[in-house]
Structures are given as C-alpha cells and as structure tokens.
N, C-alpha and C positions, 0 to 999 in steps of 0.2 A: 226468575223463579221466586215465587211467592210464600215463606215457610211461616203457618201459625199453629202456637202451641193449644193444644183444646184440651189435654188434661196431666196433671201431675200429680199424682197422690200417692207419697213411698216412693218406690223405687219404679214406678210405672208410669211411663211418659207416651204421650199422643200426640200426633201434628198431621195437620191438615195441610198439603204441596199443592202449589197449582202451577204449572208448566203453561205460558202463554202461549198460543195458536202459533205464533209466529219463528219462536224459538224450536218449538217442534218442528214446522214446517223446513226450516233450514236445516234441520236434521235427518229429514227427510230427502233433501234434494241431494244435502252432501253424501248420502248412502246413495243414492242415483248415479251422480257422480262417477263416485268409486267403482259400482257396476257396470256401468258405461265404459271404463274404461279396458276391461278385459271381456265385455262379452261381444258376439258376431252374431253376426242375423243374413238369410238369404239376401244377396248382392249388395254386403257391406263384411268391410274386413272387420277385426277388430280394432275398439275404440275409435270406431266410424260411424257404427249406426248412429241416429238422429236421437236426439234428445226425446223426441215426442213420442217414436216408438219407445223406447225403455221406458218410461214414466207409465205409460202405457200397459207393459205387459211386465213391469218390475214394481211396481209402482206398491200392492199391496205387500210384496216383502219386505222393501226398505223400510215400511211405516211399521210395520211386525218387529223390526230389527232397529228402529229406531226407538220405538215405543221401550223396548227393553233398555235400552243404553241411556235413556232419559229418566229413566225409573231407579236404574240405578247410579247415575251419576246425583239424582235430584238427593237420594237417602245418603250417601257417602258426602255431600257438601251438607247437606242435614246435622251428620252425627259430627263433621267437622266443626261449623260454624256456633256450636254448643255444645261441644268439648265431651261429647255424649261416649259413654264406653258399654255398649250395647253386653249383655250378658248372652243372646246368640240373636243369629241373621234377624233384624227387624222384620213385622208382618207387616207388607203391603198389599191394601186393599183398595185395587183401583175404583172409582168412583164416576168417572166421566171419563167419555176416551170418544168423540165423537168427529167426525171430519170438519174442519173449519171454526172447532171451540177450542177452548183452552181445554187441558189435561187438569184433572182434579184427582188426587191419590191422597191417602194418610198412611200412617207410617204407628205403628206401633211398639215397644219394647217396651223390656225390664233391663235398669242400667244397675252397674256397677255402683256399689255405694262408694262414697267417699272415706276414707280411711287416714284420719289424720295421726301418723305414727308419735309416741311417747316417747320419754327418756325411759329406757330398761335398767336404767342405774335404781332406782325406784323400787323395781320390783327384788321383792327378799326367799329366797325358795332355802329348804331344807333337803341336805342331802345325807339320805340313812347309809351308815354303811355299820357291816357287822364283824366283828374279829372269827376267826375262823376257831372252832375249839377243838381239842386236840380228840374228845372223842370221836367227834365227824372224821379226822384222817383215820383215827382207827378203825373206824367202821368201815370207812372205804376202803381200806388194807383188808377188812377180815372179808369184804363183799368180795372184793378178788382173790384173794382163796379159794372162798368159796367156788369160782368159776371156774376154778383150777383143780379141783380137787379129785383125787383118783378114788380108787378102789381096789380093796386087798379082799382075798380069798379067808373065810374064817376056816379055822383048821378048825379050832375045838368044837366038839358036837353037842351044839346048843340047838336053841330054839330060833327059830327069826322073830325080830321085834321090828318094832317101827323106824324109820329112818336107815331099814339095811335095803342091800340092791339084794333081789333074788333072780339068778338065773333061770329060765322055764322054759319047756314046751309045755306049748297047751293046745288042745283040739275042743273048737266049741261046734256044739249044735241044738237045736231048737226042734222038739218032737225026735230027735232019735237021726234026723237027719243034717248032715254036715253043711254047715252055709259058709257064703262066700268070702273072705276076708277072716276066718272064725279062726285061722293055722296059724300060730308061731312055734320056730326052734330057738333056742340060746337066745331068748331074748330078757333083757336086762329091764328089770321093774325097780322101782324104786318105792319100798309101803312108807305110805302115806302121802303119795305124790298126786293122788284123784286124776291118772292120766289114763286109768282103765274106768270103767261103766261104775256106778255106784254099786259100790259093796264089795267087789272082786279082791280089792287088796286085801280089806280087812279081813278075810277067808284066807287068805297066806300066813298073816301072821300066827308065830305060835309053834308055825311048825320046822320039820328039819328039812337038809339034806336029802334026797332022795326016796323023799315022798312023794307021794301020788294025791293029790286033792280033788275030791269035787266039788267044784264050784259051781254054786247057783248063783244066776242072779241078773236081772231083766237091765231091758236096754230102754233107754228117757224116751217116755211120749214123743218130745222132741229131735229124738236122733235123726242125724241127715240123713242115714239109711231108712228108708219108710219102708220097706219091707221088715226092717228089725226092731223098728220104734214098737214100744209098750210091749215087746215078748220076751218070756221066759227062756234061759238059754243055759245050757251045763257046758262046763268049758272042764275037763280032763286035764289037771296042768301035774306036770311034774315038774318039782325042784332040783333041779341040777348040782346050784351051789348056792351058798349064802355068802354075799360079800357087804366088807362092812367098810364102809364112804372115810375116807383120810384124805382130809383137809390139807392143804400145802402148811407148812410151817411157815412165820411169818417171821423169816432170819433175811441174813445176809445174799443167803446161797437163792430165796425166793425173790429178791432183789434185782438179782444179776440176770435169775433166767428174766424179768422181764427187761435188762436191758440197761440194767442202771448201776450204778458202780457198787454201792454200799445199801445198807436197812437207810442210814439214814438219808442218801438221795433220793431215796422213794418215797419218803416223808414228804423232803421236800417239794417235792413234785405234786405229789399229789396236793397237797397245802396250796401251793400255789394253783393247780385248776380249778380247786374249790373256791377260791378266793375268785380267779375270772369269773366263776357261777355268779359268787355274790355280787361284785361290783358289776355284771349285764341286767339281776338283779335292781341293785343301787341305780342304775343308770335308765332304767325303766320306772320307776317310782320316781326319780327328778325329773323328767318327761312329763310326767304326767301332772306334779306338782307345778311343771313349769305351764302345760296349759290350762291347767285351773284359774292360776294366778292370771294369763291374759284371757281368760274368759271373763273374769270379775272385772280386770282392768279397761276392757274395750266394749264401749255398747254400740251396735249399731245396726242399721236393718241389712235384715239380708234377703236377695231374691228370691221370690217364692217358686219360681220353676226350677232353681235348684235346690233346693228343699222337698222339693215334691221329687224330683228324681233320686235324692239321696233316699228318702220315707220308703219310695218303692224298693229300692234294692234292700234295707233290711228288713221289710215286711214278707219280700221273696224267698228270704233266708230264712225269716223265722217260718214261714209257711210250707219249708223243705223239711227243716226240723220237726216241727208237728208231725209232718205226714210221716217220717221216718223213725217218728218217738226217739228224738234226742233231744225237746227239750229237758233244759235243767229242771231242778226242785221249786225253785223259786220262779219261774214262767211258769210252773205247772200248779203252784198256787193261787196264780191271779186271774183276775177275769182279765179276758182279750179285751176289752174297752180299756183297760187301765193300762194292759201292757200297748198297744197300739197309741196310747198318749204316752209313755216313754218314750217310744219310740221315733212320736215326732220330735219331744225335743231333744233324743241324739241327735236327731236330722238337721236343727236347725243349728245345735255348741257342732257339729262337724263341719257344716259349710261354713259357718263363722270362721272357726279358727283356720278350715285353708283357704277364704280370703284371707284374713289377717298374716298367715305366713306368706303366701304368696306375694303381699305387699309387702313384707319385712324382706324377701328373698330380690323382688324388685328393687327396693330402696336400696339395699346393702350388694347390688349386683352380683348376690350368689350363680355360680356358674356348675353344671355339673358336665367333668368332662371325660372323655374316653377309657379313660385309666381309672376313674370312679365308677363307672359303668362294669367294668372286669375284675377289679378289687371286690364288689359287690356280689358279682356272677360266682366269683372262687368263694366267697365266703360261703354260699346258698352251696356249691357243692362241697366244701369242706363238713357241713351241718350233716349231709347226706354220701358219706365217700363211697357207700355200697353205690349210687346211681348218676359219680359224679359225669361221666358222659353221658347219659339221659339228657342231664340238666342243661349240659353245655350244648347239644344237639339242641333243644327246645328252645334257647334263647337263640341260638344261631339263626334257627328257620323262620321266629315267631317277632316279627318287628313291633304288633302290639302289647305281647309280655317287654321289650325291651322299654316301650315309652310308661311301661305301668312302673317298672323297674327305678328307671329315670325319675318320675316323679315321686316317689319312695326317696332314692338316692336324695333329691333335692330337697325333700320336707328334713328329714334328717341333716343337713347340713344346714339349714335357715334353723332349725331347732339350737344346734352345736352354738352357731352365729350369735344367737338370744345369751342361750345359756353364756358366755362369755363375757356378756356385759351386765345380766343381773348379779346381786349380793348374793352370793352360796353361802350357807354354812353347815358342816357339817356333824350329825348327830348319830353319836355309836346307839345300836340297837339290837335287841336277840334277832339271831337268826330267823326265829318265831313270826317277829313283826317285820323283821325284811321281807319276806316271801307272804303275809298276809297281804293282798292284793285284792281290792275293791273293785270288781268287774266294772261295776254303773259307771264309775269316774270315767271307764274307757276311754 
C-alpha cells in the first residue's frame, strides 16, 4: 500500500492510497476461497465445486467484499502509521477501482489537535464565599410562618380592609344571564391577593359581615375563557364572615411543630441550608473562574465540524426562544448578526474547553463509575421529590439520558481533579456579589 499526504492545513488532513493490482487480487481469491468452501452446486457436494465455477459465478461478490475490507484496512493502517486521531469516520472517495489496475482512494479528515497538558500548580482562582446574616435566617423563619399561617373569625363589627380573608357566596352573570363556572359558596378570598378578575376585590373591601355586594367588573381581553374574555359581568356576593390572617408565632412551640427541638435548632438548621445555597453558589462561580483561567492558559485549534455542530444546537435554542418570545432583554436589544457572532465563539471556548478536560480526564484517568452514576440519579430526584419516580423510571428506560448523565458526572470530576491542584484562595463577599452571576462567562 502506497500512502501520500496531499494536504494539511490546521487540523484538516488528505491522503491519497493506492492498493496494488495484486494485493487486491489476493484478496480476492482468498474471499473465493472462503466461499468455496461452504457452498454446493448441482453434482458437487460442499467444498467440492471447482475453483473455475465459483470464480465464476462468485467472482463479482468477493471483489464487492474485498474492495470493502481493503478500503478499510488501507484507512485504519493510514490513521495508524501517523498516529492520526480522526475527529469522526474519515471520508473516502474512491477514485480508481478498475479490474486488472491498482486501487487509488483518498481519505479525508479533521484530527484531534494536540494538547500539550501544563502544570495546574500555576494556575491561581479565587474562591467567593459569603457569611450568612442573621437577617436572611429571619426572614426565612418569618417566610415559613408565613406558609403556616391560619385564620381567625373577626367577632367585632368592622369593616373589611386589605390583607383580610372574606368568606362569600357569589353568583355572577353576564346580561342578566348565569354563566358557567360564575357559582361560588363559602369560599375564602383573600383582598389584595389579584386571584379574582381585576377589580373584584377591591369592591369587597370596606364592607361588613353579611352584606350583599354588587360587583361589576369585566374579564381580560386575554382570559382563557373566550367566551368571557372582554365582557361585563355582575357577580351578587355575599359576605359571610371576615376573617383576619394570624401568622404562626415564631417561638419554641413553632419549632417543635416543625420537628425540631428548640427556636434555636431551627436557627440552626435553617443557617446551615442557607449556607449549602451559598457554598453551590461558591462552587459555581470557582467553576467558572476555573474555566476562564484554562481558557486564557491553553491556545489551540479546534475542529471546525465540531464547532459547527455545537453553533447549530445553540442557534436551535435561541431560534425556539424567539419563536416562543422568551428571549431575554439583552438578546432582544441586539441585532441577530451580532448575537449569532456570540454565539460562535460560545461555540468555539465550549468545544475547547471539553477537549481540554477530556484530555485532563484522560491523562489523570478519571473514571466514572456505577455508584457515581446513582449518587447523581438521587441527587436530580432529591432536587425534584414531588417526581422522584418519574425521574428514576426515565433514567431506567432511557440509555442515552444515562450516557448524557455520564458525561456530566465526568466533566465535573476532571473539573474537581483541576481544582485540587490549582492555588485557591479564598475571598469573603456580600451575598449581593455571590449571586451576581455573569451569564456570557457561561
């Protein structure tokens, strides 16, 4: 076999193969061969017929079957014998394939660039972390109250104001006639809650007990009811009772119903999940400083057919957001030429850096294994406990969620890997700047 190089420019390599007449031809007979010896033909048993027949009337399969095993054995000593690491199946274009010449093919690809690994002792990252302050555990104390919080019957004969729950029947209708869904009994409103039609509460307040109200008041252009959208509608409510919203007290005894010994183990408790908040927090922001930093540290070419498959997948996404009006503020102030150049070079610092871990997970033979895989699985349904069987069904039946899983698991442990042998140091920060997070960087 004859291999010459005819182009290299970047990461894109050509070569021109030429298979002699002759080496094909022995490939040929020995596939003959092999046919001969298990086929039969009228007044020969098996591996009796005559050479001459099969050659004969096998003759253009073996070379069909030959032709292919010669094509591929020629590219596989190719990628061999130049230490070549193909980025996907090389293209071959055969060229010459003619009975009694030599075989002439080339062979195309984009290889793997070379990635000469640094010392990580080098690299220096800052790791923000923030004290947790005692207002945030109060707040989170008063926020669960809040969610806890009952309702008492007002005895004295006032008025209703804002912030009380009023009991009601109400009967609505539209022209004098009752519509559907228009009926409630004993049902508990809350003014100022906007969880009726605009305006409706606001027409409760003020009054008492055992009034009779009518209320006007139209339903949104947009209501999902299109038969009620944009009309006028009188809703007949009576007030039943007026009850006024008491908040749990925030003691001992609110403590224990949730489970905890004392006020102050619920301090502690809570303190400390706010504090896991901030340190996943912390831990995503040195992430990201950490691939900054090898982005600056590593220059090198990267394959343009994966760059062009990363460009598409988020130009699909942002072209889903368009059409569903969720881009952000800032996509929706730029011209598309400008954001579509963003966009390639995410495309180009993303395939970068997972060559670059890929080769750090290679060199340092990060492993991810079975018990990584389910440690993982439980965290994605602890995140989610309302659908934790959903999730676990979905990963069960779904092998390519499991290998997208896998390669997750494994960037994050070659990430872990880095981080342990760069310089950390760590720098206290408001809460404020912990959580201010710079999408672009992504």
């Amino acid at each position: 076999m004859n291999i010459k190089e005819t182009k290299s420019e970047g990461l894109s390599r050509e070569y021109s193969v030429t298979i002699s007449n002759a080496d094909f031809n022995n490939e040929v007979q020995n596939k003959l061969k092999e046919i001969g010896k298990t086929v039969s033909m009228a007044g020969f048993r098996a591996g009796k017929v005559p050479f001459s027949m099969i050659e004969k009337k096998y003759k253009a399969n073996a070379m069909s079957e030959a032709l292919d095993d010669v094509l591929r054995n020629g590219v596989n000593e190719l990628l061999e014998k130049n230490n070549l690491r193909p980025v996907f199946t090389p293209d071959v274009d055969l060229k010459k394939f003619e009975e009694g010449k030599d075989i002439e093919f080339s062979v195309s690809m984009e290889v793997m660039p070379t990635i000469e690994l640094k010392d990580f002792n080098g690299i220096k990252i800052e790791k923000l972390v923030a004290e947790v302050p005692e207002d945030e555990v109060l707040k989170a104390l008063n926020y669960m109250a809040e969610s806890r919080r009952d309702s008492v019957k007002v005895e004295e004969d006032r008025e209703s104001k804002k912030g009380d729950i009023v009991v009601i029947d109400f009967v609505g209708s539209i022209d004098g006639v009752e519509f559907e869904g228009g009926k409630g009994e004993a049902y508990p409103l809350e003014l100022g809650s906007n969880s009726f039609i605009p305006g409706y509460e606001d027409q409760l307040i003020g009054k008492k007990a055992g009034e009779v109200v009518d209320v006007k008041a139209t339903f949104p252009e947009n209501y999902h009811a299109k038969d009620l959208a944009g009309k006028e509608a009188l809703f007949v409510t009576t007030i039943k009772e007026i009850r006024e919203i008491k908040k749990s007290e925030i003691n001992d005894d609110f403590a224990k119903s949730l489970g905890e010994e004392n006020l102050d183990k619920l301090k502690e408790t809570v303190k400390s999940r706010i504090s896991n908040d901030y340190e996943n927090a912390s831990k995503m922001k040195l992430k990201r400083a950490l691939l900054d930093a090898l982005d600056k540290a590593y220059n090198f070419e990267v394959p343009q057919k994966l760059v062009d498959m990363e460009y598409d997948a988020i130009v699909k996404q942002y072209e889903a957001a368009k059409q569903n009006n969720q881009l952000d503020e800032e996509e929706k102030s730029k011209k598309e030429e400008d954001l579509l150049k963003e966009y390639k070079d995410i495309a180009v610092r993303r395939v970068k850096l997972g060559l670059l871990l890929a080769e750090v997970g290679n060199d340092a033979k990060v492993q991810v294994s079975q018990e990584d895989i389910n440690k993982a699985i439980m965290m994605e349904a602890q995140r989610y406990p309302m659908q934790a069987k959903a999730i676990f069904d979905f990963y069960l039946k779904n092998k390519e969620a499991i290998e997208r899983l896998r390669t997750s698991v494994y960037e994050e442990k070659v990430i872990d890997y880095v981080l342990s042998k760069v310089e950390t140091t760590e720098k206290t920060v408001s809460v404020e700047e912990l959580y201010n997070f710079d999408e672009k960087a992504a």
